[in-house]
DSSP file (Angstrom, degrees, kcal/mol; ACC not computed):
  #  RESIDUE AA STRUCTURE BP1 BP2  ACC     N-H-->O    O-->H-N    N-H-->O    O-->H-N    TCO  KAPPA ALPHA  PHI   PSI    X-CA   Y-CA   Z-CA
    1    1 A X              0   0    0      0, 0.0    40,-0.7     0, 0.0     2,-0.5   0.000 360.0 360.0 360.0 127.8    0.0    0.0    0.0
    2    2 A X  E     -a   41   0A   0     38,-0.1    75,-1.5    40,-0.1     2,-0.3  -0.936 360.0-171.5 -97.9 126.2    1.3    3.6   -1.0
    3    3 A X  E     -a   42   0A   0     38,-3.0    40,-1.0    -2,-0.5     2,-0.3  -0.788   5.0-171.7-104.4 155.8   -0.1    6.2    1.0
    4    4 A X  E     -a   43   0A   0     -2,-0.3    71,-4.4    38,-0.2     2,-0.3  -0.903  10.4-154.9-148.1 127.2    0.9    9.9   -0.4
    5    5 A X  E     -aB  44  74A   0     38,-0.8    40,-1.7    -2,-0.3     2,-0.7  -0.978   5.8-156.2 -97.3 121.3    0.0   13.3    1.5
    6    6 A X  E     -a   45   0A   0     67,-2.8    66,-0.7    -2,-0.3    67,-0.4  -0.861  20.9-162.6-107.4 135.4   -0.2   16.3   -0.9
    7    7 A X  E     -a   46   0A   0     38,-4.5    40,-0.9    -2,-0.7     2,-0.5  -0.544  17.1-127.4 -93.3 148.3    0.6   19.6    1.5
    8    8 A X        -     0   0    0     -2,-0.2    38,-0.0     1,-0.1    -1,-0.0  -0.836  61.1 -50.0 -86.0 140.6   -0.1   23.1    0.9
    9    9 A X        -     0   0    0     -2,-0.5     2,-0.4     1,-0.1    -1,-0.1   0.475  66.1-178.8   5.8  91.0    3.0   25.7    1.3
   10   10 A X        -     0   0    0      2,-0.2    39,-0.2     1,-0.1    -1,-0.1  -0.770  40.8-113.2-113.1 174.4    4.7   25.3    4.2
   11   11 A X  S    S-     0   0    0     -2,-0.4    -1,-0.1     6,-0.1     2,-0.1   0.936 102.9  -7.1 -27.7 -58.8    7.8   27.0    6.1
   12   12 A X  S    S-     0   0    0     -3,-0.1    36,-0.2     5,-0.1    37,-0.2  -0.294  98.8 -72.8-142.9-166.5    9.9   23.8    5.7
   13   13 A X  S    S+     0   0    0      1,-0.1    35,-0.1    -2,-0.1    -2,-0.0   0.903 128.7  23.9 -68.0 -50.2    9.0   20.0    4.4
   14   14 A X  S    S-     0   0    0      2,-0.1    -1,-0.1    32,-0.1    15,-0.1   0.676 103.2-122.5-105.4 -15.6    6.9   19.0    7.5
   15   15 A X        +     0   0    0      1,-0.2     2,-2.0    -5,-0.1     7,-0.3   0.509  69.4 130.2  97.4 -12.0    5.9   22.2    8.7
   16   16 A X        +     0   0    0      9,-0.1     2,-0.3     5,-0.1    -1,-0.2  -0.431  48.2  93.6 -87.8  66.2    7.2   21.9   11.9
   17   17 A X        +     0   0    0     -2,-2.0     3,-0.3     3,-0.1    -6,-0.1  -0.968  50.7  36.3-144.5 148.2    9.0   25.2   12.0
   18   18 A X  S    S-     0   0    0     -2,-0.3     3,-0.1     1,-0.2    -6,-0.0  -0.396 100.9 -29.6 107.5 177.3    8.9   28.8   12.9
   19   19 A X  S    S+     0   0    0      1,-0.1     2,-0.4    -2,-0.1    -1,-0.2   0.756 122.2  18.5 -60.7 -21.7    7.2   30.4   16.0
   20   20 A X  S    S-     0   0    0     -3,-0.3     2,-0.3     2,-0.0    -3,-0.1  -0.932  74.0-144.7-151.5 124.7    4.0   28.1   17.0
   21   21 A X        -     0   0    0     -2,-0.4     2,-0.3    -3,-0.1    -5,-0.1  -0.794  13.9-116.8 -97.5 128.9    3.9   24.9   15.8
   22   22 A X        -     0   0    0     -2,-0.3     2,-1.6    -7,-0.3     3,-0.3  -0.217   6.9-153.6  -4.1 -38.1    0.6   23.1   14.8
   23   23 A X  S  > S+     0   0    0      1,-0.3     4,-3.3    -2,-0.3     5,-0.2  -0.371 100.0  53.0 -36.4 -11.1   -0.5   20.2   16.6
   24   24 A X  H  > S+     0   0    0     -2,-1.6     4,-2.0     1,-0.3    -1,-0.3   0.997 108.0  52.0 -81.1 -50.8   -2.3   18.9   13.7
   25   25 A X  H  > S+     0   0    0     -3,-0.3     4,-1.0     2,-0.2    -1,-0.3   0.754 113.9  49.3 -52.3 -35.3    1.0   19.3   11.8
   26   26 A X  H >> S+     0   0    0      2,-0.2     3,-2.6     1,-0.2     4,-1.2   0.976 107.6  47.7 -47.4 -97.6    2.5   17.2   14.8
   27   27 A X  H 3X S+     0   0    0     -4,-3.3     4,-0.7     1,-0.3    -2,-0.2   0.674 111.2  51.8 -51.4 -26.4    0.3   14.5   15.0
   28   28 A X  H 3X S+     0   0    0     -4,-2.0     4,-1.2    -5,-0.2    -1,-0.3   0.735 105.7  54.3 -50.6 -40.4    0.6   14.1   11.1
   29   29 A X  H <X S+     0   0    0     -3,-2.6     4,-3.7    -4,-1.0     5,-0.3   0.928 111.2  57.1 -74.3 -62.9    4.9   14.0   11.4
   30   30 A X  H  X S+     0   0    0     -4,-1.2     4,-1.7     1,-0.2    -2,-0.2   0.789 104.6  43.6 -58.1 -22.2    3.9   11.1   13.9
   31   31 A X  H  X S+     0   0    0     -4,-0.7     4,-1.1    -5,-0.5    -2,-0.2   0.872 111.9  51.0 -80.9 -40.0    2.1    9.0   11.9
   32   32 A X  H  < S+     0   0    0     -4,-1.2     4,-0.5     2,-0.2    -2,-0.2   0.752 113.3  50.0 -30.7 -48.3    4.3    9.2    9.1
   33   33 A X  H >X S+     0   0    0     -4,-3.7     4,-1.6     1,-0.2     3,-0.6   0.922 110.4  48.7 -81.7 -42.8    7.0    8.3   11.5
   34   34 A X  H 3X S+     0   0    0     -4,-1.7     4,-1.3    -5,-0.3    -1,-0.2   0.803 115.5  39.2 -81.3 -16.9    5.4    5.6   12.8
   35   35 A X  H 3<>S+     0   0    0     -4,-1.1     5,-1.6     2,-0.2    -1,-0.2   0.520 109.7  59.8-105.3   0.7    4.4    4.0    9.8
   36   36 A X  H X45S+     0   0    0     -3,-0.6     3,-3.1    -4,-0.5     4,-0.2   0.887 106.4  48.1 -73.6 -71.2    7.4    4.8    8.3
   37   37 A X  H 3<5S+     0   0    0     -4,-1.6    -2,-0.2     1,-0.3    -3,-0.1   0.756 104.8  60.9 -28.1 -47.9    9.3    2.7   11.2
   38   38 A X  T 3<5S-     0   0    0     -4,-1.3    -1,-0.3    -5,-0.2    -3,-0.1   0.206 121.2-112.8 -94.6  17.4    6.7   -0.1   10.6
   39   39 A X  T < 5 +     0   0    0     -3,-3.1     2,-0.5     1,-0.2    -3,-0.2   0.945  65.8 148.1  61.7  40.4    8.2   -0.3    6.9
   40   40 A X      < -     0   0    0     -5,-1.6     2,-0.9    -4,-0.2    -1,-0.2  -0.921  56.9-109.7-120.3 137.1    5.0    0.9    5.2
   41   41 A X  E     +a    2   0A   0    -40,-0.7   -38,-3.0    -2,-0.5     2,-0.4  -0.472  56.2 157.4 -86.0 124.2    5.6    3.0    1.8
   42   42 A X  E     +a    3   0A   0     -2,-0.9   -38,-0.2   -40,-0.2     2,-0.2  -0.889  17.8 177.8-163.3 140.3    4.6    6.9    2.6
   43   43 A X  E     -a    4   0A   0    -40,-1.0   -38,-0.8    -2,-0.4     2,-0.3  -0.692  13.6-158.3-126.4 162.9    5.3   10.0    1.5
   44   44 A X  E     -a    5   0A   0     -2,-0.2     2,-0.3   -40,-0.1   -38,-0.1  -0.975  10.0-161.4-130.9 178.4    4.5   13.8    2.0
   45   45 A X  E     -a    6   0A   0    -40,-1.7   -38,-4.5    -2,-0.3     2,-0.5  -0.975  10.3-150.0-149.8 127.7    4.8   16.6   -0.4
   46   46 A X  E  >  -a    7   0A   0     -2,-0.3     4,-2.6     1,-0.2   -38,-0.1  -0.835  16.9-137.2-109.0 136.7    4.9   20.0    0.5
   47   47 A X  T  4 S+     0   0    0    -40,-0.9    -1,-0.2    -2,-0.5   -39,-0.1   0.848 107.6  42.7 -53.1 -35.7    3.4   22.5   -2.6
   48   48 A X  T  4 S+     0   0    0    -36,-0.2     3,-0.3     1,-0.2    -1,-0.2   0.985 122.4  40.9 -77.5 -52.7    6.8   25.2   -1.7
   49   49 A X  T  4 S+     0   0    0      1,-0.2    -2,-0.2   -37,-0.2    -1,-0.2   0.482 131.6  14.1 -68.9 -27.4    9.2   22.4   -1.5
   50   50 A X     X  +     0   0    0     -4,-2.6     4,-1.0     1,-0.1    -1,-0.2  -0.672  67.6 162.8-150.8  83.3    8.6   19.9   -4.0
   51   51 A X  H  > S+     0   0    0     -3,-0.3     4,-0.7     1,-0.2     3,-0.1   0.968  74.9  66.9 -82.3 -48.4    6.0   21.9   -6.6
   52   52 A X  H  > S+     0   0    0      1,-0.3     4,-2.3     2,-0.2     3,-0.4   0.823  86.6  61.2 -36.3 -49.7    6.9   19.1   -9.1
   53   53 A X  H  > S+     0   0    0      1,-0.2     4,-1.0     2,-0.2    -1,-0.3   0.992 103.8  48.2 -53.2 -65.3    5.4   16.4   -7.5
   54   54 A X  H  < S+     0   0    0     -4,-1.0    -2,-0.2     1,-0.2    -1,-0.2   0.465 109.3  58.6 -69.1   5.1    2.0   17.8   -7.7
   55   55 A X  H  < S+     0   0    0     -4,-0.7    -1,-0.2    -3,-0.4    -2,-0.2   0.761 102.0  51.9 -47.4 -73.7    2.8   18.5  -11.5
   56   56 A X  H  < S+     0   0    0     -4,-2.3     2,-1.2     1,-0.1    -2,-0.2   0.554  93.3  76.6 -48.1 -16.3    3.4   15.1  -12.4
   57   57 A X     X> -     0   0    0     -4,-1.0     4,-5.2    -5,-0.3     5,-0.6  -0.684  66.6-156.7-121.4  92.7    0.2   13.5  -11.0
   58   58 A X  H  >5S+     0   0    0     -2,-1.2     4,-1.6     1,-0.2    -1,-0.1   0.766  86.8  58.5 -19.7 -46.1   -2.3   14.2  -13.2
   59   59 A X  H  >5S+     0   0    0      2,-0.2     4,-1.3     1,-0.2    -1,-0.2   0.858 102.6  54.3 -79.6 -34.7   -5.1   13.8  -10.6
   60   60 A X  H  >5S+     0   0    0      1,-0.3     4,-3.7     2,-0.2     5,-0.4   0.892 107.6  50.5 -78.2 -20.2   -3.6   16.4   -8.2
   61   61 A X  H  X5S+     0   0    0     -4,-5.2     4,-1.4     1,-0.2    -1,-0.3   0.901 107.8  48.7 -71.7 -25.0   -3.6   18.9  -10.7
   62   62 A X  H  <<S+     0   0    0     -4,-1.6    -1,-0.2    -5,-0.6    -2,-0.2   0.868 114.8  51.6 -61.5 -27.9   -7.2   18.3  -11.8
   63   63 A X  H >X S+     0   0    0     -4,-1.3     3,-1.8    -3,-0.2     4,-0.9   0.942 112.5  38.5 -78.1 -61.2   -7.8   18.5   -8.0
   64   64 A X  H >< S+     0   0    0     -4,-3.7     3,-0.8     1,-0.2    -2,-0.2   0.936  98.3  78.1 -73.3 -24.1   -5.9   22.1   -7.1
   65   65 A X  T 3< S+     0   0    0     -4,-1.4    -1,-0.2    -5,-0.4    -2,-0.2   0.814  96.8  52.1 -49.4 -17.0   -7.3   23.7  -10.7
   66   66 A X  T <4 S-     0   0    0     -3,-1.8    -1,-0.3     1,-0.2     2,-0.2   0.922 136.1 -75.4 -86.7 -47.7  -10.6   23.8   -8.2
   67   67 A X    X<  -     0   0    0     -4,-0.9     3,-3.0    -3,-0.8     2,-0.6  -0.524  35.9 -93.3 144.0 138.4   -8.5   25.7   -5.6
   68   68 A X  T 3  S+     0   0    0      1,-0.3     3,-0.3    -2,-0.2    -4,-0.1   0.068 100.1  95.8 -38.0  -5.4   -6.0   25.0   -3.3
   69   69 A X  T 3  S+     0   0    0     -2,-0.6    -1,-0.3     1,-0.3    -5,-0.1   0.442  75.5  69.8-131.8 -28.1   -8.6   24.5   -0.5
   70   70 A X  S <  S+     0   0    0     -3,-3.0    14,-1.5    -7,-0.2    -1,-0.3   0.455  79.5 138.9 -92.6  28.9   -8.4   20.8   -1.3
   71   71 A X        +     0   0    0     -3,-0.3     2,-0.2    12,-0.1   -64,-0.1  -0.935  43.1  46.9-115.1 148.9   -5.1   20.7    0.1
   72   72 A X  S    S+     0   0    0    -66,-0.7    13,-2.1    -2,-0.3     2,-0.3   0.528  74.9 173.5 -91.2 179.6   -4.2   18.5    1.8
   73   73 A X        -     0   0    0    -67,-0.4   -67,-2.8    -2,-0.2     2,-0.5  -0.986  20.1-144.6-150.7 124.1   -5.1   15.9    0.0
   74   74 A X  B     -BC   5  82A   0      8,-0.6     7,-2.2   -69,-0.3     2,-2.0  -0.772  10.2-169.3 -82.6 113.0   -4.4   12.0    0.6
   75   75 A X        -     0   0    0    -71,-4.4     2,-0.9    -2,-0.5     3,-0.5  -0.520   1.1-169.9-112.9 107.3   -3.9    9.6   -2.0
   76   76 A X  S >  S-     0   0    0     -2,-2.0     3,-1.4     1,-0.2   -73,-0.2  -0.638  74.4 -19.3 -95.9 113.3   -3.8    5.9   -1.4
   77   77 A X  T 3  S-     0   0    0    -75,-1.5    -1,-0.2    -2,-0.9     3,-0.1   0.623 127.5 -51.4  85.9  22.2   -2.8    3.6   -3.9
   78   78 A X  T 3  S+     0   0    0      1,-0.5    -1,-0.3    -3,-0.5    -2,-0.2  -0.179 115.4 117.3 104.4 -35.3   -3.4    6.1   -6.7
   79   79 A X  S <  S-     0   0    0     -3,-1.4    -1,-0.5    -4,-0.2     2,-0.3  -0.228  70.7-125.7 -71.6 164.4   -7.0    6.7   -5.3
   80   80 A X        +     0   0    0     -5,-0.2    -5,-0.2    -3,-0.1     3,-0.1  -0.825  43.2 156.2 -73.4 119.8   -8.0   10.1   -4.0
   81   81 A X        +     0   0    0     -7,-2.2     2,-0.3    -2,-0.3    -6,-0.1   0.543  62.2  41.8-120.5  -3.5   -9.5    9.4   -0.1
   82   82 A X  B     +C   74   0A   0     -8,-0.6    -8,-0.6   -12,-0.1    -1,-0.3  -0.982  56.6 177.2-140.9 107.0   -9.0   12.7    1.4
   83   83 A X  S    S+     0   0    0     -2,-0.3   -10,-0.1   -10,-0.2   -12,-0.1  -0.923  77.2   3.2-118.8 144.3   -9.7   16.7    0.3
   84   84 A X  S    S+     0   0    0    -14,-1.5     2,-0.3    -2,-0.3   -11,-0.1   0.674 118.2  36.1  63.5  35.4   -9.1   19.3    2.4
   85   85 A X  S    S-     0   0    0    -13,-2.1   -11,-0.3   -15,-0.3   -13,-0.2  -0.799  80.9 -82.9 155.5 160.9   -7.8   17.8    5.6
   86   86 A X        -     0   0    0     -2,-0.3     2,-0.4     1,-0.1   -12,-0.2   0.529  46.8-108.9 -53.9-137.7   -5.8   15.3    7.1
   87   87 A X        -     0   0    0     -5,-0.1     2,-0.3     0, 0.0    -1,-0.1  -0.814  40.8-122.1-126.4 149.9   -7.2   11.4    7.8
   88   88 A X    >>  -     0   0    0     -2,-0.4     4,-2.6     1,-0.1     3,-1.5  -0.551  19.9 -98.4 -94.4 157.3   -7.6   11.1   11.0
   89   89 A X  H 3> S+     0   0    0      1,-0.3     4,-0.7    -2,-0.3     5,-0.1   0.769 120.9  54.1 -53.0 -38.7   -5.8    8.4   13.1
   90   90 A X  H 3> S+     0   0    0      2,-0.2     4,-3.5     1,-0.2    -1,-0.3   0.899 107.1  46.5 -33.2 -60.5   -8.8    6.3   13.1
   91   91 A X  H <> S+     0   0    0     -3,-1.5     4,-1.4     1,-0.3    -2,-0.2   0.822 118.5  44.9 -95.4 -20.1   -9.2    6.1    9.3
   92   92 A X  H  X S+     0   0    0     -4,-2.6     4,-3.4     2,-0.2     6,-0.3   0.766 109.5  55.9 -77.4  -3.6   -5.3    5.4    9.1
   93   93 A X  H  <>S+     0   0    0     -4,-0.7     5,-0.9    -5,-0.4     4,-0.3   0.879 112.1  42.6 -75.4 -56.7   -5.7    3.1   11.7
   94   94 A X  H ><5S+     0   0    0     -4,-3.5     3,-2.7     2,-0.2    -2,-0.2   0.990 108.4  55.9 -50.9 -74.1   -8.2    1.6    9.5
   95   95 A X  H 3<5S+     0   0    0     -4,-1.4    -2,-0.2     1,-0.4    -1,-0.2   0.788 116.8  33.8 -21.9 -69.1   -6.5    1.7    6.3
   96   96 A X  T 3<5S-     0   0    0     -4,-3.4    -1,-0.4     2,-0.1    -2,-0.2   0.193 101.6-119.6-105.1  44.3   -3.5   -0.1    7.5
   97   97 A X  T < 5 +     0   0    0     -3,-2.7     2,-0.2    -4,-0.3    -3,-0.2   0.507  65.3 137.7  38.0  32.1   -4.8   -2.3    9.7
   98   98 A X      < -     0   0    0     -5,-0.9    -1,-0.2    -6,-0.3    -2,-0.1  -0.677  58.3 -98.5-110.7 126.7   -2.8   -1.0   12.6
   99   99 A X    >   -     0   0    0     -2,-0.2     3,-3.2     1,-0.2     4,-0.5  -0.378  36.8-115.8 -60.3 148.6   -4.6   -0.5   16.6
  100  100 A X  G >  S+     0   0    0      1,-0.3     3,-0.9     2,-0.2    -1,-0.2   0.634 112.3  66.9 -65.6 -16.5   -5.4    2.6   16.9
  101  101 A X  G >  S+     0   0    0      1,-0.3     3,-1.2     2,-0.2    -1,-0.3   0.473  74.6  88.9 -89.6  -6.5   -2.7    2.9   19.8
  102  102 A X  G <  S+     0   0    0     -3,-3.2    -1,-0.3     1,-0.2    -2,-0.2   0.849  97.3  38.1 -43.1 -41.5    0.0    2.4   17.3
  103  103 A X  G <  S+     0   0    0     -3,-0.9     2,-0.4    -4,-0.5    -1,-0.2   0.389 102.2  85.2-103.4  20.7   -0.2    6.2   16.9
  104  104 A X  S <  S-     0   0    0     -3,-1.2    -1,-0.1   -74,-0.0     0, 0.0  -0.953  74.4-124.7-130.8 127.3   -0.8    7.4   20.6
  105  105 A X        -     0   0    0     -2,-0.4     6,-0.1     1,-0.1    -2,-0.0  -0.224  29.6-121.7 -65.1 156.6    1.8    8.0   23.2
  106  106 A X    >   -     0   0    0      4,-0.1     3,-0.9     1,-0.1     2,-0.6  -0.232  42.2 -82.1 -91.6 170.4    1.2    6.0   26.3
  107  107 A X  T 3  S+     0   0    0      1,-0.2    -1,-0.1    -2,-0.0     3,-0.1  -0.678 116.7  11.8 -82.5 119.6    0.8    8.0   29.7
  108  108 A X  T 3  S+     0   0    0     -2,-0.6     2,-0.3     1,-0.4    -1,-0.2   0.858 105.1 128.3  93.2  40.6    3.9    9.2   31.6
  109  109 A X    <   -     0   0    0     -3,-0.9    -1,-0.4    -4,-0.0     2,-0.3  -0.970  49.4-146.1-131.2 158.4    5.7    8.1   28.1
  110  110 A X        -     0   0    0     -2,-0.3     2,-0.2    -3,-0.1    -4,-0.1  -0.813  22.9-115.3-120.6 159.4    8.1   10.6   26.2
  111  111 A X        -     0   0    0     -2,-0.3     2,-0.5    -6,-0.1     0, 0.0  -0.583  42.8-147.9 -91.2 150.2    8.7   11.1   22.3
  112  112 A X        -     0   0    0     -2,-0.2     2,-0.5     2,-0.0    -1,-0.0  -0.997  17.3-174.1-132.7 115.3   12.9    9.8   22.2
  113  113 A X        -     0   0    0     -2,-0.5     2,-0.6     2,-0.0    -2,-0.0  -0.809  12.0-150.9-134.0 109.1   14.9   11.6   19.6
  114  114 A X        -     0   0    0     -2,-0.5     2,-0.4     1,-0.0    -2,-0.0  -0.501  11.7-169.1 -71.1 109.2   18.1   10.7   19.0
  115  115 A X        -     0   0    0     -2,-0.6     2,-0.1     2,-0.0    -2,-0.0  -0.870  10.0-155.6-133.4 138.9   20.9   13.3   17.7
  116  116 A X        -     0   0    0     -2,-0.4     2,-0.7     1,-0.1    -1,-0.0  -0.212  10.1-166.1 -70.3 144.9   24.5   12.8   16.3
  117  117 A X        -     0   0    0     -2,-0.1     2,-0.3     0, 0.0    -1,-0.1  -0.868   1.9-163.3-139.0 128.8   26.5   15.5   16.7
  118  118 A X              0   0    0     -2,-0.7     0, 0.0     1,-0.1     0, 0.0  -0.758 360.0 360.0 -97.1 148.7   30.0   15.5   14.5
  119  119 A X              0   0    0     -2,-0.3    -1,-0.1     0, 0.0     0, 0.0   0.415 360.0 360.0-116.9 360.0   32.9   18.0   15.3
């Protein structure tokens, strides 16, 4: 299964930048990551950052020629499943057949991010 997110303009690739950060943009980065982790093919694409992707797929250009308003927009397996907002944890939950608690931190548990630093 290919899942593909197509994003409207953000700061950076994931959006997680700048003075106040999302949540929605958050909880989207985790799901990616976690289903990334679990070896499932998924992408996003952000409209400043990669304008080309959404050039090349016919469908999303048919889609923003209506207005930008349906981004983002989720495409699974080629299909269209999503305008104008994320899927919600549930309906990826669904999707890839994954408990819903695959994407929710446990209580009195911490996000662990590991970083190299070279000198």
């Amino acid at each position: 299964m290919k899942l593909e997110v197509f994003e409207p303009s953000m700061c950076c690739p994931t959006g997680l930048c700048g003075p106040s950060i999302d949540p929605e943009l958050t909880r989207v980065a985790t799901i990616h990551y976690v289903l990334k982790q679990r070896g499932f093919d998924v992408s996003r694409y952000n409209l400043a950052s990669e304008p080309n992707r959404f050039v090349e797929n016919a469908k999303v250009q048919a889609e923003i020629a209506k207005g930008l308003d349906v981004l983002p927009m989720t495409i699974v397996d080629g299909k269209i499943v999503k305008r104008g907002a994320y899927l919600t944890n549930e309906e990826i939950a669904s999707l890839f057949d994954l408990p819903i608690e695959a994407f929710a931190v446990q209580d009195g548990e911490k996000p662990k991010v590991r970083i190299t630093l070279k000198k």
